[in-house]
C-alpha positions as CSV (number, residue, x, y, z in Angstrom):
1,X,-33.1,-5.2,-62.0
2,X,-35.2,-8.2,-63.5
3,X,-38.6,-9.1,-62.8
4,X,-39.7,-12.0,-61.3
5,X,-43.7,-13.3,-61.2
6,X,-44.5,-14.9,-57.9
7,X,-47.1,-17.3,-58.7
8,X,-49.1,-18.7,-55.5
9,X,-50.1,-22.2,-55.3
10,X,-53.3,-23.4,-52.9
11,X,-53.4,-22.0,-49.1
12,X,-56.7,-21.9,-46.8
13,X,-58.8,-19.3,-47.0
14,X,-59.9,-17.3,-43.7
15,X,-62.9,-18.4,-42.1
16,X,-64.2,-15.8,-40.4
17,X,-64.3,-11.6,-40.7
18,X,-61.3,-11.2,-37.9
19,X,-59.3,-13.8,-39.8
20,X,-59.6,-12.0,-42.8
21,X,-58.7,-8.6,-42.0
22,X,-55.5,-10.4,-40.0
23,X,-54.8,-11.8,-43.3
24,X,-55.0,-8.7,-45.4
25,X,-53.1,-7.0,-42.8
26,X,-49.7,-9.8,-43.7
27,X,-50.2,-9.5,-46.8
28,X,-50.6,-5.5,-46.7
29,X,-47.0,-5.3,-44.4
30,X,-45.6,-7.8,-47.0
31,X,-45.8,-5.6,-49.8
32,X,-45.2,-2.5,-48.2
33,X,-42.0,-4.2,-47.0
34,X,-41.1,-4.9,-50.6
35,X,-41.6,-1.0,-51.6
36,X,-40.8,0.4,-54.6
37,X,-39.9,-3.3,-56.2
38,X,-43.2,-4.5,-56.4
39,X,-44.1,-3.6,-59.7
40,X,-48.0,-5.4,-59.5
41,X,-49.1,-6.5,-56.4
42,X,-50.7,-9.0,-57.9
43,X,-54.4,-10.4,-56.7
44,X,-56.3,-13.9,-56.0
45,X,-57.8,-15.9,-58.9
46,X,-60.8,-17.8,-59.3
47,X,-61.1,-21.4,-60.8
48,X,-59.1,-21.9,-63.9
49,X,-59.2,-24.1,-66.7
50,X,-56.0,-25.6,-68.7
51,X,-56.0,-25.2,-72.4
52,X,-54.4,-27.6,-74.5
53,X,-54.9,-27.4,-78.5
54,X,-57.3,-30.0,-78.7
55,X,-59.4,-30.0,-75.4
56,X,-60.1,-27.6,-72.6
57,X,-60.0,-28.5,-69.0
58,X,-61.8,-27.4,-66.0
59,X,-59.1,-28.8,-63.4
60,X,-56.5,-26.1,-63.8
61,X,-53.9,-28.1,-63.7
62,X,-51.8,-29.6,-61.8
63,X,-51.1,-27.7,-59.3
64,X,-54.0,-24.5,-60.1
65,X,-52.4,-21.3,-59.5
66,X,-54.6,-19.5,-56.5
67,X,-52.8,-15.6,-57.2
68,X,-50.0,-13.5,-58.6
69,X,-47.5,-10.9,-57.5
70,X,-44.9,-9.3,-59.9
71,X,-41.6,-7.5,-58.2
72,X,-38.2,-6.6,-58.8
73,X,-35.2,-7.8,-57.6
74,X,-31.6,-8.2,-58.7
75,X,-31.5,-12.2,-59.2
76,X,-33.3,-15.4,-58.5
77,X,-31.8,-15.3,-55.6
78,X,-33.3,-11.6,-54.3
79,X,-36.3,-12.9,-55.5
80,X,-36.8,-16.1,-53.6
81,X,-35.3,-14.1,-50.1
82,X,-38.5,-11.7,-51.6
83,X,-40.9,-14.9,-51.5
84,X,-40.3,-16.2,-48.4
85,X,-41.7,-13.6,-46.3
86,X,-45.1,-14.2,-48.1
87,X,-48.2,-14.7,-45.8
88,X,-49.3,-17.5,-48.2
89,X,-46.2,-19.7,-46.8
90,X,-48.1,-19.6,-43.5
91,X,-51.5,-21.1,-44.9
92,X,-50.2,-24.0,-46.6
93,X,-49.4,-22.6,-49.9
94,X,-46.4,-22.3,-51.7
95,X,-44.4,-20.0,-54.8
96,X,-43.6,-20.7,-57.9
97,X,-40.7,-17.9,-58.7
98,X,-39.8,-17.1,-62.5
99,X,-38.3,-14.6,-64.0
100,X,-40.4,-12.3,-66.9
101,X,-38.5,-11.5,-69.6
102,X,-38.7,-8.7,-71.3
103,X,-40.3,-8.8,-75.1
104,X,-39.0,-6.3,-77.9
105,X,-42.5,-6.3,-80.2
C-alpha cells in the first residue's frame, strides 16, 4: 500500500450550529468508511502564507489549501475512488491527490 495526502482546496463553511454538526457527521462517516487506511485524518487549516526565498506572502497561494487527510490505498487510482466520497466535494471544494513517498534518512 502507498500513501496518498488528500489536500482540500476552499469549500463554505457551515453557518449555523445544526449545519455544523451535519457537517462533522459526513465527514465522521467518511473516515470511518475509509477504516483502517486512513493513516491521519487530517484537520482544517487557518490562513497560510507562501514562502519563496526572497519574499514571504500572506495570499497562500494560488489556490490556499483549507485542510489535509492522509490514507492508504493501493494506487492513484484507489486513492481518487477514496477522494470522491469526501464531504468537501459537496461544499464547493475540491482534492488535490498525491502520493507521499517514503524517505530513508
Amino acid at each position: 500500500m502507498a500513501k496518498f495526502v488528500f489536500v482540500y482546496h476552499g469549500g463554505s463553511k457551515p453557518e449555523t450550529e445544526a449545519a455544523v454538526a451535519e457537517t462533522m457527521a459526513m465527514w465522521k462517516s467518511w473516515l470511518e468508511g475509509m477504516g483502517s487506511d486512513v493513516v491521519d485524518p487530517g484537520n482544517p487549516v487557518g490562513m497560510s502564507k507562501t514562502v519563496y526565498a526572497d519574499r514571504v506572502e500572506d495570499n497562500g497561494g494560488a489556490n490556499p489549501t483549507s485542510g489535509y487527510t492522509l490514507v492508504n490505498a493501493k494506487d492513484i487510482n484507489d486513492a481518487l475512488a477514496k477522494a470522491k466520497g469526501c464531504p468537501i466535494l459537496k461544499s464547493g471544494g475540491s482534492i488535490e491527490v498525491a502520493e507521499a513517498f517514503e524517505m530513508n534518512m
